[in-house]
N, C-alpha and C positions, 0 to 999 in steps of 0.2 A: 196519753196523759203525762206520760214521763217527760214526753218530748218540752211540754209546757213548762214544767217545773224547773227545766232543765234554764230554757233557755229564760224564762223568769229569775233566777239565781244569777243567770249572767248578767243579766239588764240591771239586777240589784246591783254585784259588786262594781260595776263597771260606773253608774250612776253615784256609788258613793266612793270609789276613786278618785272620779272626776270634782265633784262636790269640795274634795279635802284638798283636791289640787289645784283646785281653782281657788278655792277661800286663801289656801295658803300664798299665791302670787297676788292676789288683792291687797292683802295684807301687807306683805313687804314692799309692791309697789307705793304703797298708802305712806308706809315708815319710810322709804325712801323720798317720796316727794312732800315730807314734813321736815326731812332732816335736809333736803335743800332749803325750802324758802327757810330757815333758823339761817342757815350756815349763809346764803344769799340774799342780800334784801333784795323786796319786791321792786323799788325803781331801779335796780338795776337787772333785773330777768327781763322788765317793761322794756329796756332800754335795748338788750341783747334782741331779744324777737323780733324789737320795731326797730331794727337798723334798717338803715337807707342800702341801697343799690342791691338787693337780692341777699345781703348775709344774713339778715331775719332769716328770710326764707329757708337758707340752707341748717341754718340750726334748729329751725322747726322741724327740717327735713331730717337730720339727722335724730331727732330725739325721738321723731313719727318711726324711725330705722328701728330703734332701741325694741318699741314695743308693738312688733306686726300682729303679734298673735291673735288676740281676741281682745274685747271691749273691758275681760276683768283687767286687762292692763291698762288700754288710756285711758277708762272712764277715771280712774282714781288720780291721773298725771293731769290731767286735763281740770278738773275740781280742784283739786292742789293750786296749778297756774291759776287759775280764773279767781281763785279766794282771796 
C-alpha cells in the first residue's frame, strides 16, 4: 500500500511540474509571437516565407529549428503566423 502512495505522489508532482512548465512556455511563446507580428507587418512575414528559390523554405526551416520540442511551442507560433 505504501508502495502506491508513494509512487501516486510522484506521478502528482511530476504532472504538476510539467503542467506549470508547459503553461509557462506557451505563454511566452504566445507573447513572443504577438510581439513579432506588432513589431513586423503581416505582408511582410507573407513576403519573407513565400520567397522564391528555397529561402521561404529555409526560414521556415530555421524558425521550425527554434521550436523542436513539443506542440506547446509551435501550436502557439503557428496561430500567431496563420492570424
Amino acid at each position: 500500500m505504501n508502495d502506491w502512495l508513494t509512487m501516486l505522489t510522484d506521478a502528482s508532482q511530476m504532472f504538476l511540474f510539467l503542467a506549470f512548465e508547459l503553461s509557462v512556455l506557451f505563454l511566452v511563446i504566445s507573447a513572443g509571437v504577438s510581439l513579432i507580428r506588432h513589431k513586423i507587418p503581416d505582408a511582410k512575414i507573407q513576403a519573407m516565407l513565400g520567397a522564391r528559390k528555397g529561402r521561404g523554405y529555409l526560414i521556415s526551416a530555421a524558425l521550425g529549428a527554434l521550436t523542436p520540442f513539443c506542440s506547446c511551442s509551435t501550436i502557439p507560433m503557428l496561430r500567431g503566423l496563420l492570424s
